[in-house]
N, C-alpha and C positions, 0 to 999 in steps of 0.2 A: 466595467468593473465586475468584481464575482459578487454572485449574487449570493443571499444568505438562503442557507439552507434551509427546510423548513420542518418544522418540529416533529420531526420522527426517528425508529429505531435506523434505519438506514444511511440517514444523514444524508441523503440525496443534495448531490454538486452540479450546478449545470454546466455547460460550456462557457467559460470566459475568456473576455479577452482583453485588453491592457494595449491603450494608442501609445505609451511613453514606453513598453517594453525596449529595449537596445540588448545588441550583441553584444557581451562580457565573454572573459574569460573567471572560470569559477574561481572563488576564493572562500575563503570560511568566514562565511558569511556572522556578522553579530547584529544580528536583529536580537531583540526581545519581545517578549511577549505583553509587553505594559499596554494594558488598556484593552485589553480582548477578554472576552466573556467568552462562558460555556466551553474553553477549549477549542473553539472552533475559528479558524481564523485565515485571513488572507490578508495581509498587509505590504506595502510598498518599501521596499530597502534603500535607504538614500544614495548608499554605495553601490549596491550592485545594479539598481532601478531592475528589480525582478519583483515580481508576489510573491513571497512567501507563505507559506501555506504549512500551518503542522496538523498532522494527523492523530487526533487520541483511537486511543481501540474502540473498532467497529465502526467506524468512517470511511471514505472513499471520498475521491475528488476525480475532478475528470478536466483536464483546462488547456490552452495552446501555449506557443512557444513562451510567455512572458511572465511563466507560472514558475518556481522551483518547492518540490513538493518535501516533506521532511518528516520525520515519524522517530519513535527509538522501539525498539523490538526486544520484547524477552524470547517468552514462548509461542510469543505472537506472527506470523508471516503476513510479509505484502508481496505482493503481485504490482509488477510494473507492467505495463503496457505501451507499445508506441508505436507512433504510424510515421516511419521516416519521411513519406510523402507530403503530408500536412502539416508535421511538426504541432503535434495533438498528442498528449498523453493521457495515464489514467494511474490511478496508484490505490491498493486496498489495505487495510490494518484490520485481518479478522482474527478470533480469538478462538476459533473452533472449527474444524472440516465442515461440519453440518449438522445440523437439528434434529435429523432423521426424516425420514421417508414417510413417517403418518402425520408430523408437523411440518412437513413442505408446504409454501404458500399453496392453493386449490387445494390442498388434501382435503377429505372430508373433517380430520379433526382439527384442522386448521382451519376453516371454515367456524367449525362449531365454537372454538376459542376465541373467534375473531380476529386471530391471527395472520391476515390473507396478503399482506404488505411484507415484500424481501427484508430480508434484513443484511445486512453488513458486515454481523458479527462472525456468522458463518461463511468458511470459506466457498462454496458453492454459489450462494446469492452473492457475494460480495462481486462476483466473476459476471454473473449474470448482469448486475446492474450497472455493472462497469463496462459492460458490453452492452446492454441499452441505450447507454446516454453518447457511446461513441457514435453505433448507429444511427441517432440523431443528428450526429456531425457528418455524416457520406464517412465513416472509416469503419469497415468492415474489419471482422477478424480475423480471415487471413491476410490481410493487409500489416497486421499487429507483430513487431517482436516484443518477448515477454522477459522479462528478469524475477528473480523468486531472492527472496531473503529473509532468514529469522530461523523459525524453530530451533532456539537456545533450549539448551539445557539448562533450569535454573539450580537443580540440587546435584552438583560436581560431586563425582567419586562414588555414586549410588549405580551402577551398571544395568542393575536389572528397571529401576527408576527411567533410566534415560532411554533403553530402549522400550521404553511402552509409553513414554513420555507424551504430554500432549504437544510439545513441539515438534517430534521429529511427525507423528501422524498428520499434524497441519502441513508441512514441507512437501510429504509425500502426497496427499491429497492435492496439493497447489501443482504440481508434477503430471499429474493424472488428471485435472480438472482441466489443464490445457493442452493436454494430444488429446484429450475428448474435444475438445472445439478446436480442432487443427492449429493450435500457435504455435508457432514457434519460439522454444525456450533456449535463447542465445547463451546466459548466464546466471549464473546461483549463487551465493554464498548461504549456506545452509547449516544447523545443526551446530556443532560445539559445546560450548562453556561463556553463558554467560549473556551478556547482551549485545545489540548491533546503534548505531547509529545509525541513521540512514539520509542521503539527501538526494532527490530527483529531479532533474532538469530537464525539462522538458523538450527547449528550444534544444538539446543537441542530442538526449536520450543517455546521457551519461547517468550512471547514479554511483554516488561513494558511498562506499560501507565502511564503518569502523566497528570491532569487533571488540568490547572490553568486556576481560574476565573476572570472576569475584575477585573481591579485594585482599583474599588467600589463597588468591591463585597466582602463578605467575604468567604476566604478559606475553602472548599469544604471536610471535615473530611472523611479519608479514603477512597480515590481516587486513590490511587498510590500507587501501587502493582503488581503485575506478573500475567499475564493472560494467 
């Protein structure tokens, strides 16, 4: 069973794994959330017998085939990871590139703040730690293909807004945070109008994105598909 994380900014996931996992074919799955605390959660789907798992912001999960991982994204980006070999994936929800370079975990002002433990929220630790905990499983990173999703726009029709935006900077940072650790980045759905759906599966490395736009926008043709 997954284990419950334990009370920190990171939200650190360990490897789980699930004896009654079975091979499906994906459907739109209607779990609820009834009975789960803190937003944090893994639970059993009677129909698909998957774990479900949703992601709030600044969390990460790391789990094997019997896992399907879920999040919804504004301006926020996840990082997919997966190892076709072991059928092990990894999935992050962070809300910022990075903290900067004098509040890095070891920094000396991170130190002095007490600050010395990754966080999640940022996209750099989020990478890191999700690359720790695979490490722990034998799945190295070049072993890894990576998918990226989010950095929505969330104030439409503001131009000079969307290109300084904290979305598109998290995307491009998520881009650049994996040819710095050689992964390879098979697929994106990036940037736009609006919000994404998101759901990862672990057992086959599929993830579906759905793309919805404000509700004075109009709907975004051929958005929503399997990546």
């Amino acid at each position: 069973m997954t284990s419950r994380p334990p009370s920190s900014k990171s939200c650190r996931r360990s490897i789980a794994s699930h004896e009654d996992g079975a091979t499906v074919r994906f459907k739109e799955p209607d779990v609820t959330n009834a009975g789960v605390s803190q937003g944090r959660h893994a639970l059993l789907s009677p129909k698909a017998r998957k774990i479900e798992v949703f992601l709030q912001p600044g969390e990460y999960f790391v789990g094997d085939a019997s896992h399907r991982i879920r999040t919804i994204l504004g301006s926020c980006v996840s990082v997919t990871l997966w190892s076709p070999l072991q059928k092990v994936g990894a999935m992050s929800h962070f809300l910022l590139p990075t903290r900067g370079t004098m509040a890095r975990p070891g920094s000396g002002r991170a130190r002095a703040a007490g600050a010395v433990e990754p966080d999640a929220r940022y996209g750099d630790e989020a990478l890191q730690l999700m690359l720790h905990e695979l490490a722990g499983a034998k799945v190295a990173a070049a072993q890894c293909k990576a998918k990226v999703f989010g950095g929505g726009a969330m104030f439409p029709g503001n131009e000079v807004a969307q290109a300084m935006s904290v979305g598109r900077r998290n995307g491009e940072a998520a881009r650049e945070l994996l040819e710095a650790h050689g992964i390879e980045l098979i697929s994106e759905s990036l940037f736009g109008e609006g919000h994404r759906q998101i759901v990862f599966d672990i057992e086959t490395g599929n993830v579906w994105s759905r793309q919805i736009r404000p509700p004075d926008q109009p709907a975004v043709p051929g958005k929503r598909g399997t990546a």
